[in-house]
ZAMARGU-4260 file (C-alpha; in steps of 0.2 Angstrom, whole numbers, plus 5000, padded with zeros to 4 digits):
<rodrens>
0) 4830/5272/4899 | 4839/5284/4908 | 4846/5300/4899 | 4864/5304/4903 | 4867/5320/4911
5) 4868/5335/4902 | 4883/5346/4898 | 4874/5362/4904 | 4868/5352/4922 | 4886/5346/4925
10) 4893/5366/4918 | 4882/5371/4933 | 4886/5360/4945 | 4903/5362/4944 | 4901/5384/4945
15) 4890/5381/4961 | 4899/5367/4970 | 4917/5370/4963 | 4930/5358/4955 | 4936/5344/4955
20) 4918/5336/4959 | 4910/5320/4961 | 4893/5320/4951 | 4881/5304/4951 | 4864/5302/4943
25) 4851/5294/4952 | 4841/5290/4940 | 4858/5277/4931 | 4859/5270/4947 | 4840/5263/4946
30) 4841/5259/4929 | 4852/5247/4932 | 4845/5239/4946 | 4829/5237/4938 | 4839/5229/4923
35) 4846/5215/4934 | 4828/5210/4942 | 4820/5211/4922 | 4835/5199/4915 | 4833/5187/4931
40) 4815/5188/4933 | 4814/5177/4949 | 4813/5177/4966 | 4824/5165/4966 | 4839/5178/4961
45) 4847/5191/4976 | 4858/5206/4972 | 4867/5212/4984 | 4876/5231/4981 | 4895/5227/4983
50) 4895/5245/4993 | 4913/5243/4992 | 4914/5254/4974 | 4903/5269/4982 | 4899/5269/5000
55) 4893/5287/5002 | 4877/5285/5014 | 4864/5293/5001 | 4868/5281/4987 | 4866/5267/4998
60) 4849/5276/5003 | 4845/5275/4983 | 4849/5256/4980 | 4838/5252/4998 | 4825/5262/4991
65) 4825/5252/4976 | 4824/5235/4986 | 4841/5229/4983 | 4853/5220/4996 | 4867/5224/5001
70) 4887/5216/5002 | 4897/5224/5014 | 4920/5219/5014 | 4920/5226/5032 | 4913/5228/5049
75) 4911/5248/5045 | 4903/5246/5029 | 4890/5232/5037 | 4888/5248/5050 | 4884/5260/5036
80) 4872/5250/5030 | 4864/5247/5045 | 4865/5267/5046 | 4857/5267/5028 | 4842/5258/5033
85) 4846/5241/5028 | 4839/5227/5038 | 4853/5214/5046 | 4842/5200/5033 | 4848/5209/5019
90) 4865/5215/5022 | 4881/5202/5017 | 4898/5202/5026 | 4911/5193/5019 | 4927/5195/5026
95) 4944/5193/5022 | 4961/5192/5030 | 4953/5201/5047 | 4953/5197/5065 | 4941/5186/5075
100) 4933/5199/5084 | 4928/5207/5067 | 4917/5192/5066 | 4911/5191/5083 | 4905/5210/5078
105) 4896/5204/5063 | 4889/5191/5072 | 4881/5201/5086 | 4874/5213/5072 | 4863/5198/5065
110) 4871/5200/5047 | 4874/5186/5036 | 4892/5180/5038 | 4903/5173/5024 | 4919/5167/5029
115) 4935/5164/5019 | 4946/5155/5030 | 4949/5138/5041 | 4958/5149/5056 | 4940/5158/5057
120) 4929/5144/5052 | 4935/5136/5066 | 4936/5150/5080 | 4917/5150/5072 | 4914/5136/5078
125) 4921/5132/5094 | 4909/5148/5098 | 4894/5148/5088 | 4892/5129/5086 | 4875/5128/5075
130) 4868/5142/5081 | 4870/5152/5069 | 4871/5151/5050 | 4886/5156/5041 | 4891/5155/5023
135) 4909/5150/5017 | 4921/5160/5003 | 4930/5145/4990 | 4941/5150/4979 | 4936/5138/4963
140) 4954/5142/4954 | 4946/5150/4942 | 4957/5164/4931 | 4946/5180/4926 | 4944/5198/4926
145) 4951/5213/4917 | 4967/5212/4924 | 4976/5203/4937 | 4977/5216/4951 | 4957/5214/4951
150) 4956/5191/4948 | 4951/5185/4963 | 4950/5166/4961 | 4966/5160/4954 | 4974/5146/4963
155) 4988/5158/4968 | 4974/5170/4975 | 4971/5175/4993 | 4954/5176/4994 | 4942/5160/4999
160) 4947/5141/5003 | 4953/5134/4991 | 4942/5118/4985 | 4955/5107/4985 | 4954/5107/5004
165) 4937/5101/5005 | 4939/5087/5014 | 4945/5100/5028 | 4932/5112/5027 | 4920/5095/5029
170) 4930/5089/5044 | 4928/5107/5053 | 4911/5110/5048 | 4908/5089/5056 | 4915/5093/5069
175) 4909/5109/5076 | 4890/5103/5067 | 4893/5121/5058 | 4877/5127/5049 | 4884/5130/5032
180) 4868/5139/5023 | 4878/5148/5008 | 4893/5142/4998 | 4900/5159/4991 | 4913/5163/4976
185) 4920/5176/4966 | 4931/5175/4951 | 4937/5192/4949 | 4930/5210/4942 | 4928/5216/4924
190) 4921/5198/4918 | 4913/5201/4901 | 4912/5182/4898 | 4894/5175/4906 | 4904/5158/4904
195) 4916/5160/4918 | 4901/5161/4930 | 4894/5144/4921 | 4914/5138/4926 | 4913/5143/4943
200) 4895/5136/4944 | 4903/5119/4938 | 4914/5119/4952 | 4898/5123/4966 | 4890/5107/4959
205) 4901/5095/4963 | 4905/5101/4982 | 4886/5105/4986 | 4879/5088/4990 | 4893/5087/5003
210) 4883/5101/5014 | 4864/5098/5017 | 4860/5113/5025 | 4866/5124/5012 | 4851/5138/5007
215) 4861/5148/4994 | 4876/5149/4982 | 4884/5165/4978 | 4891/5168/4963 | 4901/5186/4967
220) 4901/5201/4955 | 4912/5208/4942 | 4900/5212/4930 | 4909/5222/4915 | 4905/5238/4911
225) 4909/5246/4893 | 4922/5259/4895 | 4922/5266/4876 | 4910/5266/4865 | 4916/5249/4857
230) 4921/5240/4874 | 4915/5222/4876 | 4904/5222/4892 | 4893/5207/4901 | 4879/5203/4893
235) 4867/5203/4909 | 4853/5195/4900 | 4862/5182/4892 | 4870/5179/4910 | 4851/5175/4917
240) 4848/5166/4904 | 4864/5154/4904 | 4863/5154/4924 | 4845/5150/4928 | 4846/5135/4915
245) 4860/5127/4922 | 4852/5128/4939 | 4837/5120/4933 | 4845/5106/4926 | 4851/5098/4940
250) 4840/5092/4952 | 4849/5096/4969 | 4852/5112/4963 | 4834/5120/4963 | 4829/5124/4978
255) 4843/5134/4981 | 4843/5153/4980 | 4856/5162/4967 | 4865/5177/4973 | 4877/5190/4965
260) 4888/5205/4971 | 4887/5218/4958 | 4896/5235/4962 | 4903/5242/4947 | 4888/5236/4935
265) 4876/5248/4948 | 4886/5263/4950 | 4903/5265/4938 | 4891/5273/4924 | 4880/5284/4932
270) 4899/5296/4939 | 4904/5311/4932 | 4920/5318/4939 | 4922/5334/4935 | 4940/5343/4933
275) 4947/5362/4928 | 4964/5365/4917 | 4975/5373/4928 | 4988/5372/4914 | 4995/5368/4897
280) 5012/5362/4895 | 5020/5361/4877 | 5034/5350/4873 | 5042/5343/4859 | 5034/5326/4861
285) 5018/5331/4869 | 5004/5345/4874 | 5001/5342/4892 | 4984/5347/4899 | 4986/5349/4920
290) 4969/5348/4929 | 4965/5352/4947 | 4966/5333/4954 | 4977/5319/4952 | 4977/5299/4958
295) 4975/5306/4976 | 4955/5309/4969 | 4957/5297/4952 | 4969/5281/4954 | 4963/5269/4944
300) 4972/5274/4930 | 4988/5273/4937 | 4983/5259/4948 | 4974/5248/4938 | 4978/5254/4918
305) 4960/5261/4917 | 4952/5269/4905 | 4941/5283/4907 | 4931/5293/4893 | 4935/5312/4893
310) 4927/5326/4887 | 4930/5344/4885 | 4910/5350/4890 | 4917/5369/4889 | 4923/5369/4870
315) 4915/5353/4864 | 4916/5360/4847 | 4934/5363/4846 | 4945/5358/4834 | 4954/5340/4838
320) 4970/5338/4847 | 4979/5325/4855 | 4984/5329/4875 | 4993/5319/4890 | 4982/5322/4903
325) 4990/5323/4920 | 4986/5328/4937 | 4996/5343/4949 | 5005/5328/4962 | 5020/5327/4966
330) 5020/5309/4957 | 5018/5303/4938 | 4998/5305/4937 | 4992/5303/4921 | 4976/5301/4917
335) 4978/5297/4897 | 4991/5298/4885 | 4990/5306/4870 | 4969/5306/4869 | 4960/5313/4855
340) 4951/5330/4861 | 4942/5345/4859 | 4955/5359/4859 | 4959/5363/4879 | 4959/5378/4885
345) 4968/5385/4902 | 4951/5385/4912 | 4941/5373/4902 | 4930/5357/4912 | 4937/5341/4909
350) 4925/5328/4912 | 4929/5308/4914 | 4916/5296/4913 | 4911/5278/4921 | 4916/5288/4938
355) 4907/5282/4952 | 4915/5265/4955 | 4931/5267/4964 | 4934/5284/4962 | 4930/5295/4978
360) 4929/5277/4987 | 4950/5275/4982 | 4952/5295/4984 | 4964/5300/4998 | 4971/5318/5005
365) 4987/5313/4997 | 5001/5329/4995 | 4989/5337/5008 | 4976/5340/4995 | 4959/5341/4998
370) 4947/5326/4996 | 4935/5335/4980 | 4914/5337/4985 | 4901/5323/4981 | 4882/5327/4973
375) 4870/5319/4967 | 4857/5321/4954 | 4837/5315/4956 | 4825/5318/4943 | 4836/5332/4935
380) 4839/5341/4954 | 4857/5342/4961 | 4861/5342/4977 | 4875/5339/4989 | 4878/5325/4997
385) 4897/5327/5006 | 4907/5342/5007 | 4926/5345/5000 | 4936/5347/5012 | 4942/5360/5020
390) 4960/5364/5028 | 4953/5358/5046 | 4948/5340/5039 | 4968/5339/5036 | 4970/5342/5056
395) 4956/5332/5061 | 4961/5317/5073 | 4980/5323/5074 | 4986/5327/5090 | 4994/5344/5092
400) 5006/5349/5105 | 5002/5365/5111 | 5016/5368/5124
</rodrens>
């Protein structure tokens, strides 16, 4: 097992590279991957990186390395996987609410294509006839996740075809003799319940013997990752367990190949985002403890009412004390309110855990700030992997006029 990084590496990466920082470990990242293929243990099973949660190129490079596929939300992220070495076999587009010609694109790439609408199942079509394979997005009406912002397959969702329009995803795959390989859904994120995937699995069995061709299901991602130390999370191996039985119990079922999409599982534990106090603000009601970032770096927990861990690793000792901590925009940014910590000192690190899913990814250059460094950790070595911005980045790509 992996050890989790230590305060003196993190001390020193944030004097040599500056705060706030992204840090990831290596090391977490292939520790979970080669947790999945133990728990599965079949060929039969394909994981695809939802790049989506973490798209910088050298972590991509790290999950290739380790064999995994790859699941790509857009046309640029199929690029940057492309860019990362993957191979067209092993890269998964699924689109969403995009233009034709996104799909055309994808197309010419040789990717897998999952489709989540008629409109483009049809333009498909009338193009591409049978001559190339393509997968389809259902929404099963299905209610999960941690919260509804992240549900993806309610029945008032945008995502997928909804099943009770079957018969028309029948009549346009008929008529256009579509190759539909891969039947694809995808509940919502922070599933810690290996039954909902045995719910959405229910709904796959009934509408697979209507498509002969099909190869595959996908059963989407969402794996939940424990954000305190008494958090429920997704038992993984009690998923495989649950997952591979039900396939095998029905005969029409077992030839076809089981996919999932996780992101968050691979990368959420293995970020570190470092922070400096700029300031401490009594009040009557509250200490507030301002760092050096804000939801312009750290949005999910004003976006999503996350949870992050965060620890003092420059007075770990210190005596405990309840602080808000906030960010230094120009909007309400708080991190956590009244959390338990070591006493915080003007200039001590603030660090919050289970960073590297949708943190840089959501990060912007809001108030003009700057976008914060990325490094990562192999075998105990940091090293950089994307500079912090510099006052030229905000200029880049506007046009100035000089006269």
């Amino acid at each position: 097992m992996a050890t989790e990084l230590s305060t003196a590496l993190l001390q020193q990466i944030a004097n040599e590279y500056g705060t706030p920082v992204y840090v990831y470990d290596a090391d977490k990242i292939k520790e979970q991957y080669k947790r999945l293929i133990t728990a599965f243990n079949t060929d039969k099973v394909r994981f695809f990186y939802a790049c989506k949660a973490l798209t910088n190129i050298n972590i991509l490079k790290v999950l290739k390395n380790e064999g995994c596929n790859i699941d790509c939300s857009s046309i640029n992220e199929v690029k940057l996987a492309l860019y990362a070495g993957f191979e067209p076999k092993n890269i998964l587009y699924t689109s969403n609410g995009i233009g034709f010609e996104e799909i055309e694109e994808a197309q010419s790439l040789g990717v897998i294509i999952n489709i989540d609408s008629l409109s483009n199942l049809e333009k498909f079509g009338k193009k591409f006839g049978n001559s190339y394979p393509v997968g389809v997005r259902l929404r099963p009406n299905i209610l999960a996740g941690g919260h509804l912002k992240i549900s993806t397959g309610h029945d008032k969702s945008k995502f997928g075809i909804p099943v009770e329009q079957l018969d028309l995803l029948k009549a346009v795959v008929q008529q256009y003799d579509i190759q539909l390989t891969n039947l694809h859904i995808h509940t919502g994120s922070d599933i810690k319940d290996a039954d909902i995937f045995l719910k959405g699995i229910a709904v796959l069995f009934d509408i697979i013997p209507h498509f002969p061709h099909l190869k595959s299901v996908d059963l989407g991602g969402g794996f939940k990752v424990a954000y305190k130390e008494d958090d429920p999370y997704l038992n993984i191996e009690e998923l495989a367990v649950k997952v591979l039985q039900a396939f095998e119990a029905h005969e029409r079922t077992r030839h076809l190949q089981i996919w999932f999409e996780p992101g968050k599982f691979l990368v959420s534990e293995c970020g570190y985002f470092i922070t400096k106090v700029n300031v401490l603000k009594e009040t009557a009601t509250t200490t507030f403890a301002g760092v050096n970032s804000g939801f312009n770096h750290l949005i999910r927990p004003m976006f999503y009412d996350a949870y992050h861990r965060i620890e003092n690793i420059t007075n770990p000792q210190g005596a405990i004390k309840e602080y808000t901590v906030t960010g230094n925009i120009c909007e309400t940014d708080t991190f956590a309110w009244s959390r338990p910590l070591p006493e915080v000192r003007e200039g001590d690190l603030l660090v919050f855990r289970n960073a590297g899913a949708y943190g840089f990814e959501m990060s912007s250059n809001y108030n003009s700030r700057f976008k914060p460094a990325e490094v990562l950790v192999e075998s105990g070595k940091p090293r950089l992997i994307r500079k912090r911005d510099v006052f030229e980045d905000l200029l880049r790509n506007q046009i100035i006029d000089t006269e």
